[in-house]
N, C-alpha and C positions, 0 to 999 in steps of 0.2 A: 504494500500500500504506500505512496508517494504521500510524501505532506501535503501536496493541494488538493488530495482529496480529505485530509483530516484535520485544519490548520490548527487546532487545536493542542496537538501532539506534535513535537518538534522531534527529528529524531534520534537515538543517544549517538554521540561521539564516540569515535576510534577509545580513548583515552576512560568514559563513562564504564565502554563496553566491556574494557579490560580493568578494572575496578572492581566490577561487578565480578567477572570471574573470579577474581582471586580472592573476592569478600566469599565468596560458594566454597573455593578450595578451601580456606580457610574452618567455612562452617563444619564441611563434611569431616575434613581431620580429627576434627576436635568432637562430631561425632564418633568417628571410627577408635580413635583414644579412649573414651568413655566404655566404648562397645566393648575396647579389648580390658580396660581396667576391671568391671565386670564378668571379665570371664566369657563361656558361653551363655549366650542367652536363650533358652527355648522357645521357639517360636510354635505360636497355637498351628498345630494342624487342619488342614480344611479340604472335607471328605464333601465333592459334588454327589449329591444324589438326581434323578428325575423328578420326586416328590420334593426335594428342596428347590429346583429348577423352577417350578409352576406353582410353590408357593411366594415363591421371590416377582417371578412376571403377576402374578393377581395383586400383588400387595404394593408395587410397583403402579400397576393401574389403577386402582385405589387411589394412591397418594397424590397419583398426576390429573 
């Protein structure tokens, strides 16, 4: 999308864009740090069923 279809929105600098990245690397590190200080973490398992499949799309429809 070009600015003059959005003049609104100016768009980030070379300089913005590379800030950003390294504010991300930054974050992720200092997750992945925390992850390993911790140890393993167990992550919940998630078993798809068909009965869970079409209680998800009704309830889904429901809410929309």
């Amino acid at each position: 999308m070009s600015s003059s279809e959005n003049p609104e929105f100016e768009p980030l600098t070379r300089r913005q864009i590379l800030i950003i990245m390294g504010v991300t690397a930054i974050i992720l590190l200092m997750i992945a740090r925390v992850w390993q200080y911790f140890g393993s973490i167990k992550i919940l398992e998630v078993h798809f069923t068909l009965q869970a499949v079409w209680l998800s799309l009704a309830l889904l429809r429901v809410l929309v």
